[in-house]
Structures are given as structure tokens and as C-alpha cells.
Phi, psi and omega in degrees: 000125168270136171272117143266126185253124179283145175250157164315325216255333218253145179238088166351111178288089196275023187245354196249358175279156122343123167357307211282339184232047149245160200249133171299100169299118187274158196232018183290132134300141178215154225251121178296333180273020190268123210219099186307125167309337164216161207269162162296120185111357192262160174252142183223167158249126191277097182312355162279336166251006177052043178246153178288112174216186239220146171276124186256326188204159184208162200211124173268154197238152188258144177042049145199163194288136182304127150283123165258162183227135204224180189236057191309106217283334189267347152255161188282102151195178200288143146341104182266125185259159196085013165296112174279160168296341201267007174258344182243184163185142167276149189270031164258342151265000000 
């Protein structure tokens, strides 16, 4: 069996990967005034199924509408991501 032990010396020729797999420094500004229609933590309802669930994340996208990621509290399943606003409305109004 071989041990690899990574050294202090060795440095990754990072000109020599393929695009797809060096990782990209984002260079987006993103505007501090920028204000999500609903906060993390909020309960909303997804209007296709009228079921409550809870906003877990949100991701803002440039020239296009904020992805929410979201929880549905009366069912067992995974988080849904890629939820738009015009898909939800809060459940305090």
C-alpha cells in the first residue's frame, strides 16, 4: 500500500487543468441595497401546492429573479431548491 503525504513544496501547475475543474474566483459585485422579497427564516406558501414552508436559503442571480431554497414543514423531503418568487407569497399575509 502507498501513503501519499502531501509537502509543503508541492504546488499544483493550475495552467495545466481543464477549465471546468479549476475553480473560479467570482468577480460579481453585488449591490449591499439590494433588498430579497423574503428573509431566511420566513414562512411562506408555495403557491402550487398551498403547502407552508419555511425559506432555509437564497441566492441572488444577476438580470435575473431571486432563487429561493425552501422547506416544507407538513412534509418529510429534501429542501426545495430553485424556487422562484413569483412562486411563493408570505404566510403573514
Amino acid at each position: 500500500m502507498t501513503v501519499h503525504m502531501r509537502t509543503e513544496e508541492f504546488k499544483p501547475n493550475r495552467t495545466a487543468l481543464p477549465r471546468r475543474l479549476v475553480g473560479r474566483r467570482s468577480t460579481r459585485v453585488v449591490n449591499p441595497e439590494y433588498a430579497f422579497e423574503f428573509e431566511i427564516g420566513q414562512r411562506v406558501i408555495l403557491l402550487c401546492t398551498d403547502e407552508l414552508a419555511i425559506v432555509v436559503g437564497r441566492t441572488q442571480l444577476i438580470d435575473c429573479e431571486d432563487e429561493y431554497v425552501i422547506e416544507i414543514l407538513a412534509a418529510d423531503c429534501a429542501p426545495l431548491d430553485r424556487v422562484q418568487t413569483h412562486m411563493l407569497v408570505d404566510a403573514a399575509a
